[in-house]
N, C-alpha and C positions, 0 to 999 in steps of 0.2 A: 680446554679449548673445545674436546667435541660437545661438553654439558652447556657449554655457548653457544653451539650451532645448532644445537637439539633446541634450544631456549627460543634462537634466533626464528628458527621456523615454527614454533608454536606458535610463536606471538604473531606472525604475519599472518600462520590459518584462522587464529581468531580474529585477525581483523575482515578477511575476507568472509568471512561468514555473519559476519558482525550486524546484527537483527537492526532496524528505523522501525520506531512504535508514529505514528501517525493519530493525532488524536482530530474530531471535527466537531465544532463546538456549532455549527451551522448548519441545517438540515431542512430542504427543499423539496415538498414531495409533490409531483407534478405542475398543478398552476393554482394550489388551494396557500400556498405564500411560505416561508421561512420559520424555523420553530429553532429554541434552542436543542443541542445534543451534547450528547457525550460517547458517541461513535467511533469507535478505533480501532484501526488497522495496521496489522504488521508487516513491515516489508521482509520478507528472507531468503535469501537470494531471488528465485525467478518464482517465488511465489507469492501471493496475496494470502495473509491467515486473518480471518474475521472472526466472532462470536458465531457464524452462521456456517462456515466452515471454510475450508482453504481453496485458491482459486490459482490456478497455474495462467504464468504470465507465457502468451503467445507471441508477444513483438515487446520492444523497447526495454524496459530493466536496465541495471545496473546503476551507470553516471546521465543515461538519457536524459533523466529524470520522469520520464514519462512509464505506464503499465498499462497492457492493453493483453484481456483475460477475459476467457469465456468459460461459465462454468456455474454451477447453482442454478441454472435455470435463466440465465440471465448476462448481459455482456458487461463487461469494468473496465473503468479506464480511469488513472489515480496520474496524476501530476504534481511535482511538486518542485520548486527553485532550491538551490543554492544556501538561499538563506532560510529555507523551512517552508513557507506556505505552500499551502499542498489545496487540491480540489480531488473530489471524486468524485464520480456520476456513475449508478448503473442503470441499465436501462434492461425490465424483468420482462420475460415473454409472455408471461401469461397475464390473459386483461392488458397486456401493453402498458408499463410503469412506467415511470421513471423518478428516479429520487435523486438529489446529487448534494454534495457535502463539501462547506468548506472549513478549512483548521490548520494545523503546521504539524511537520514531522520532524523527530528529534530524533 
């Protein structure tokens, strides 16, 4: 019984820590139009981890579905439903950017 309750509670901390990989096959860079990508984003818990580095989420996370994170130079905000579609937008301070991304998270 206790090697069940020991079992019982692993498996629940791995689910709570349990990473959404976000991929965005759509990519929007200011007003010069749409290109394909292959852009992706990990959710883990209340952080954003990219190729570009990690970005701690300041409001919304978890079941919201919303992430709003400042950091790299630049502000984030990632949405995503229920059923997977997800959007991302950041918008970089320097030269004033902005790029934004659509795709699904799984």
């Amino acid at each position: 019984m206790k090697g069940l309750c020991a079992a019982l509670v692993l498996a629940s901390a791995g689910t709570a820590l349990a990473e959404e990989v976000c991929t965005f096959t759509v990519e929007c860079y200011e007003t010069e139009g749409c290109a394909e990508s292959a852009f992706e984003i990990t959710i883990s818990g209340d952080t954003l981890v990219t190729e570009f580095g990690t970005i701690e989420v300041n409001s919304g996370g978890g079941e919201t579905g919303a992430f709003v994170g400042h950091g790299l130079g630049a502000m984030h905000m990632l949405t995503r439903t229920k059923g997977g579609a997800a959007r991302y937008t950041t918008h970089i301070f320097s030269d004033v950017q902005m790029v934004s991304y659509a795709g699904t998270c799984e």
